[in-house]
C-alpha positions in Angstrom: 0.0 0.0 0.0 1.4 3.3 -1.2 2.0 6.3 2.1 -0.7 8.4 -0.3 -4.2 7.8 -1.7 -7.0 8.9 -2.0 -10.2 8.7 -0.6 -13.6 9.9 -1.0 -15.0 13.2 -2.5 -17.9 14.6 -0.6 -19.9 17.6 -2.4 -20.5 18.7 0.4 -17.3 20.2 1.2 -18.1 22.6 -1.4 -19.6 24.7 1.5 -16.7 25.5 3.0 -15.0 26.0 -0.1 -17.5 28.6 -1.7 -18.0 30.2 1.7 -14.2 31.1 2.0 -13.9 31.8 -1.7 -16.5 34.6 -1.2 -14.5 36.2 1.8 -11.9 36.3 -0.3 -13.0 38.1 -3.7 -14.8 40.3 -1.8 -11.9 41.3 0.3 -9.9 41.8 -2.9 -12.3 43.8 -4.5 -13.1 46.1 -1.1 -9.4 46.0 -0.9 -8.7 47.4 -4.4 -11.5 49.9 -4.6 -11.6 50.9 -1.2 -15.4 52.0 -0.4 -16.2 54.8 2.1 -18.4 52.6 3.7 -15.5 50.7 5.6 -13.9 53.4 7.3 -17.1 53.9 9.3 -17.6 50.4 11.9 -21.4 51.0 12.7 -22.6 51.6 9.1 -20.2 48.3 8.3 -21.5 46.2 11.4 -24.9 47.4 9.7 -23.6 45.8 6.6 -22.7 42.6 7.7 -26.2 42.3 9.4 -28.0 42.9 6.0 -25.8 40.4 4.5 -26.5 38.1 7.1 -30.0 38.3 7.2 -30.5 37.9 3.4 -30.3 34.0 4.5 -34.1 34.2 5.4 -34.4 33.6 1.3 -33.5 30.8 1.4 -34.9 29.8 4.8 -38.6 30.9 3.6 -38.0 28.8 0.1 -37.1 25.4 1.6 -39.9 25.9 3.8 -42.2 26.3 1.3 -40.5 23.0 -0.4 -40.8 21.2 2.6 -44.2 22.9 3.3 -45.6 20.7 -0.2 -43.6 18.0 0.3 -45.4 17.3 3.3 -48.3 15.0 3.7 -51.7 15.5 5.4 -50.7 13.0 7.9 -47.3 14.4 8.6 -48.5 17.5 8.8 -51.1 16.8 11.5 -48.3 14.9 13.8 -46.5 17.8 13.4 -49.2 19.8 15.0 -50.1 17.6 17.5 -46.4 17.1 18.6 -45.6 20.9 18.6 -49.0 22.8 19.5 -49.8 20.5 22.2 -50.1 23.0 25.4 -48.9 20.6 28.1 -45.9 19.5 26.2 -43.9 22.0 29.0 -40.3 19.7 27.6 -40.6 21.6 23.7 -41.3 24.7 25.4 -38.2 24.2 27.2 -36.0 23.5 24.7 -37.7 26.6 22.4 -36.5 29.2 24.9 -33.4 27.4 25.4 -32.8 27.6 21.9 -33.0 31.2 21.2 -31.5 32.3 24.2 -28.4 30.2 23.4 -29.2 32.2 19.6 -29.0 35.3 21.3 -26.1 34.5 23.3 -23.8 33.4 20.4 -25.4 36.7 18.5 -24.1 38.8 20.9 -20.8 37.0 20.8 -20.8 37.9 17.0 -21.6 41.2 17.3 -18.7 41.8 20.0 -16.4 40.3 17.9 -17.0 42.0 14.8 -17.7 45.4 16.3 -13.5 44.6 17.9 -12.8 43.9 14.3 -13.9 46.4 12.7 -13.4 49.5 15.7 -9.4 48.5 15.7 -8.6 46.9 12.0 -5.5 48.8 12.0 -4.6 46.1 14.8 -5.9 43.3 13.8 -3.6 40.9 12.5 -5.2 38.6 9.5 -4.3 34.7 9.3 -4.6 34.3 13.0 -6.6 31.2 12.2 -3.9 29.7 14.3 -5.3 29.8 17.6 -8.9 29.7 16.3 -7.7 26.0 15.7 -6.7 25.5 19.3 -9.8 27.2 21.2 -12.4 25.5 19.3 -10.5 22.3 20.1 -10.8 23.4 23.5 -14.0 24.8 23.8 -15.5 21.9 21.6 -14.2 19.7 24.0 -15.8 20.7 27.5 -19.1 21.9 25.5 -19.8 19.2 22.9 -17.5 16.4 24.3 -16.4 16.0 20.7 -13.3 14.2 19.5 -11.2 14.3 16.5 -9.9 11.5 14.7 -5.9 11.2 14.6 -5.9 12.0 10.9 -7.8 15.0 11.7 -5.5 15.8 15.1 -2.3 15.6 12.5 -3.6 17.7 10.0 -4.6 20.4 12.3 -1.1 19.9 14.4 0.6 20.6 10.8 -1.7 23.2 10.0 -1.1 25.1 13.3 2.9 24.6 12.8 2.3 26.0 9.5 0.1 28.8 10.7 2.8 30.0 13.0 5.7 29.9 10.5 3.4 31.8 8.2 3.5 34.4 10.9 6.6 34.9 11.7 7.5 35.1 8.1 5.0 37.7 7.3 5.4 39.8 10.7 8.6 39.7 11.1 10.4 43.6 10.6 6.6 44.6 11.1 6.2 47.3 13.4 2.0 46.7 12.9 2.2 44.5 16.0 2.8 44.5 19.5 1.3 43.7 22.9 -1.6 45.4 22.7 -2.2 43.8 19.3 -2.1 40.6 20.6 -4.6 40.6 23.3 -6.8 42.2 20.9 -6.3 39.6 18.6 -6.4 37.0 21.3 -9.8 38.6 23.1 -11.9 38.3 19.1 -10.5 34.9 18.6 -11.5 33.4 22.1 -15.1 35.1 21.2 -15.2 34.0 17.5 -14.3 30.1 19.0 -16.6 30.2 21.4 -19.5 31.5 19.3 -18.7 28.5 16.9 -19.4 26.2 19.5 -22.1 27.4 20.5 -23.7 27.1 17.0 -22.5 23.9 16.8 -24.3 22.9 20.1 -27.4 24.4 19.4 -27.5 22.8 16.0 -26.9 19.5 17.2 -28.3 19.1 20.2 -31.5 22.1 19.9 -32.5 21.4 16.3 -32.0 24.5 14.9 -31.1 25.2 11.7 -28.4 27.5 10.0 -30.5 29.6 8.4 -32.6 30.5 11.6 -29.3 31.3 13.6 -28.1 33.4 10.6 -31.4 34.9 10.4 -31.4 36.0 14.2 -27.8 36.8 13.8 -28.0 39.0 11.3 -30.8 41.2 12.5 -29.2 41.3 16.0 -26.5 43.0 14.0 -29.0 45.2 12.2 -30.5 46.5 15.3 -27.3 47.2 17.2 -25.7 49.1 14.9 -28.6 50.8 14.4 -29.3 52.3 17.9 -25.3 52.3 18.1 -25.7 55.2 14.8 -28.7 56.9 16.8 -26.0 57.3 19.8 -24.0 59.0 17.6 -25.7 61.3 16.3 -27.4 62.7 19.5 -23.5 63.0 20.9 -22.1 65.4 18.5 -21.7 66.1 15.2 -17.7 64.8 14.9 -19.2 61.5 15.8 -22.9 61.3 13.8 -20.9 58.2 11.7 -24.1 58.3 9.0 -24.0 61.9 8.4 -19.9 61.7 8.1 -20.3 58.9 5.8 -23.0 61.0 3.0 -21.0 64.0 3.2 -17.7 62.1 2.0 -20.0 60.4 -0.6 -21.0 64.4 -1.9 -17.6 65.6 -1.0 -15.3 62.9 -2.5 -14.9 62.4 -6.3 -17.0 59.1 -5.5 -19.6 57.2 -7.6 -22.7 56.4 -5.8 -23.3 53.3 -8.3 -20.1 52.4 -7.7 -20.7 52.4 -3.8 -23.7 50.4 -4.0 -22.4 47.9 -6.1 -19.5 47.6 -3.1 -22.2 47.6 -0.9 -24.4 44.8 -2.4 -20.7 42.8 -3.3 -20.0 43.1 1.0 -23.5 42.2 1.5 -23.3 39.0 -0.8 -20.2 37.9 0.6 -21.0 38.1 4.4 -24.1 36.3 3.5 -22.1 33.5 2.0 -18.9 33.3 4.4 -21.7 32.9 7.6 -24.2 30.8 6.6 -21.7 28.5 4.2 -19.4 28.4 7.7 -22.7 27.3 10.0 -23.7 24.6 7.5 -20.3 23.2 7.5 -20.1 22.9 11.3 -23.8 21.3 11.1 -22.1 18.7 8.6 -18.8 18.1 9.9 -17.0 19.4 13.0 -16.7 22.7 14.5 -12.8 22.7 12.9 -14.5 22.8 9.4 -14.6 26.3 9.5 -10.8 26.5 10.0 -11.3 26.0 6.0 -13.1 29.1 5.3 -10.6 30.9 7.4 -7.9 29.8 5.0 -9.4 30.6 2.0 -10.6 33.6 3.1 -7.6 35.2 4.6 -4.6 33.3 3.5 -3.9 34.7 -0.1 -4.6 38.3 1.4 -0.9 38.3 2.3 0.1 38.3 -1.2 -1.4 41.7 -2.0 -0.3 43.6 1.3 3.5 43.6 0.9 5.4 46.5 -0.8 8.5 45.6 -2.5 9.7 48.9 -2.1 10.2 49.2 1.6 10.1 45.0 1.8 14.0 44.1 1.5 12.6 40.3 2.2 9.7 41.0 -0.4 11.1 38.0 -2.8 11.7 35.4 0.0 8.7 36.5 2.0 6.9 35.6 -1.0 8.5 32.3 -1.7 8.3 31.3 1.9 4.4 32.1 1.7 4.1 29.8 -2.2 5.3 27.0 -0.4 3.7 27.3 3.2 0.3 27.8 1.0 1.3 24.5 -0.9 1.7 22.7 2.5 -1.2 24.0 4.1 -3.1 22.8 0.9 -1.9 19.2 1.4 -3.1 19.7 5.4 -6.6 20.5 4.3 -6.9 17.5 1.9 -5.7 15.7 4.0 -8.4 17.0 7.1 -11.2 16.6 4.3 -10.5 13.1 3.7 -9.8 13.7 0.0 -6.1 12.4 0.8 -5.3 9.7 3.0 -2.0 8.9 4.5 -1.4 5.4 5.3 1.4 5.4 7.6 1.1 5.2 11.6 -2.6 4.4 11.6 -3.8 7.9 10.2 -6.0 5.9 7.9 -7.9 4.0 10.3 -10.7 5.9 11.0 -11.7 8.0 7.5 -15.2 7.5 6.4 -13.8 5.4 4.0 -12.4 2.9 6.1 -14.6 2.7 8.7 -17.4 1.8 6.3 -14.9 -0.8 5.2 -14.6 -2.6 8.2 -18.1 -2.1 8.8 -19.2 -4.0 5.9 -16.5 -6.2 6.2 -18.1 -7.1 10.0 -21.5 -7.6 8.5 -20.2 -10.0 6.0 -18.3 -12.2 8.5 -21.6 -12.1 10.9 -24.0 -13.0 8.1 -21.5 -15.7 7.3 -21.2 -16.7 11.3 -24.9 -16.8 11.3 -25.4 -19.3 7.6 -22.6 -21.4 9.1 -24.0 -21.8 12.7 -27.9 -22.5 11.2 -26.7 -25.3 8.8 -24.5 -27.0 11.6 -27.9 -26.9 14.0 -30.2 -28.3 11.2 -27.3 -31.0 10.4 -27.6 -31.8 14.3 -31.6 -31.3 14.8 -32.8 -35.0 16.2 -35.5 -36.4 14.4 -38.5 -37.2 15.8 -40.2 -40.2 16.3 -43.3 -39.2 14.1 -40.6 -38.8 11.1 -39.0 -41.7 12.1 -41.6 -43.8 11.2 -42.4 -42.1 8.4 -38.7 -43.4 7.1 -39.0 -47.0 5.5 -37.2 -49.6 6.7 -34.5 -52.0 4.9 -37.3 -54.9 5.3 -40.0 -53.1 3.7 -38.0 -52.3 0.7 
């Protein structure tokens, strides 16, 4: 058996892969054209929220779908399961639901509004300790456990992560202690409201759209009252005001704005609901994928090779650690599989082997222990007589 092979394509790993696509191009393009709209955090926070909340298109389409699909019957169980007034457990588990919904909203909302108040701090492809806190958090929540192929990969992809880093910020004077505890306080929040998506999917039937939905118009009110705030304090700090009269000011086109606007919109939409149906398929460390694809190439288009003296082997140091952490992610996904030191063992492929491999040998067990019994079944006396003996013939 070769060290490499592979194993099995799943589609749906194509969640994760459009979601952090999106980020991406849309980070390029905000990056390149560079909107008004991002200099002011409130009016972006409000942003993100519409984006978000553009997932209750979909959620009111596969209702409908579902809503025909359904029989008469079905339907009535339904009713009787859910609208039945002394059924105090779903009641339970309803306001449990959303308040774990709101909680992890207001974890998104603190992290973004971090983000987007200090970006001049913030530090992109930190991925690295998201890694390690959702391990940790998804631990004591969710008791979940990774498979070793999946503990290698990520192990590699953290070791990767971190020579990334020091590549990239070394003779960088963007960061310093008080970048780091920044960074560290939105990552801690960002893990922790991954888990608690995760948990709520799992173990309180909620769907990603709904927690998207509530997400995103969580966001939508904040930054709403947070704009109102700030225009009652003064007028240095009325953010929405600021923001029209740079749009009349500046040599800016408004289609051009709107565009950016729908673009940001589009890809928030994608990056958060693609990254809460991944965790609802896989693992909570799915969405360590989108945070590759969404901030990894970034690095490529921030150096200057002016004022970079390292600009050539910065760059060739990041081709190859991007080539590595490729391998790592096929290898997490399944769609490589090394066979060395039992990392094989327990793919989906494998597992399914031995499974049906189990079944066979029972069914076989069983066919072999049923003809032994009939071979050694007594036979009666009724039968016995029935039998002619060597006389009468």
């Amino acid at each position: 058996m070769s060290l490499i092979s592979l194993g099995e394509i799943n589609k749906n790993i194509l969640y994760p892969i459009i979601g952090g696509l999106s980020k991406l191009i849309a980070e390029f393009i905000l990056f390149i054209k560079e909107p008004q709209f991002t200099k002011y955090p409130f009016i972006l926070g409000a942003v993100t929220g519409f984006g978000m909340f553009l997932s209750i298109i979909p959620f009111i389409i596969l209702k409908i779908k579902l809503r025909k699909e359904n029989t008469e019957k079905q339907a009535n169980d339904k009713l009787l399961i859910y609208n039945n007034p002394d059924d105090v457990f779903h009641r339970k588990v309803f306001c449990i639901k959303y308040l774990l919904i709101f909680c992890a909203s207001l974890l998104d909302f603190s992290q973004k509004s971090l983000t987007f108040l200090f970006p001049a701090k913030i530090i992109n492809n930190f991925w690295v300790f998201d890694i390690l806190f959702i391990t940790f958090f998804s631990r004591i929540v969710i008791k979940s456990k990774l498979y070793s192929y999946q503990l290698f990969s990520l192990g590699m992809i953290i070791i990767l992560g971190i020579i990334f880093n020091i590549v990239n910020l070394v003779n960088s004077g963007d960061f310093n202690f008080i970048s780091f505890i920044l960074v560290m306080s939105i990552e801690i929040i960002f893990s922790l409201e991954i888990v608690i998506e995760k948990y709520t999917m799992e173990y309180k039937f909620c769907s990603p759209y709904e927690i998207c939905i509530f997400e995103g118009l969580f966001e939508i009110i904040a930054n709403v009252i947070l704009l109102i705030i700030s225009h009652n304090i003064g007028k240095d700090d009325d953010e929405f005001f600021n923001y029209i009269n740079d749009l009349q000011k500046k040599e800016v086109s408004i289609k051009v704005e709107i565009i950016l606007l729908f673009v940001s919109m589009v890809s928030r939409l994608f990056f958060k609901l693609f990254s809460l149906i991944t965790i609802n398929l896989y693992t909570s460390s799915h969405v360590v994928i989108l945070l590759i694809l969404g901030e990894i190439m970034l690095i490529f288009i921030k150096g200057n090779k002016e004022e970079d003296k390292l600009y050539i082997f910065r760059i060739s140091c990041n081709i190859l650690l991007v080539v590595l952490l490729f391998l790592m992610f096929l290898v997490f996904t399944e769609f490589v599989e090394l066979n060395f030191c039992g990392l094989q063992k327990y793919t989906k492929k494998n597992i399914e082997k031995r499974a049906l491999t189990e079944i066979s040998l029972d069914i076989e067990k069983n066919n072999n222990e049923d003809f032994r019994d009939s071979c050694l079944e007594p036979i009666n006396d009724e039968e016995e007589n029935e039998i002619p003996s060597q006389k009468e013939i």
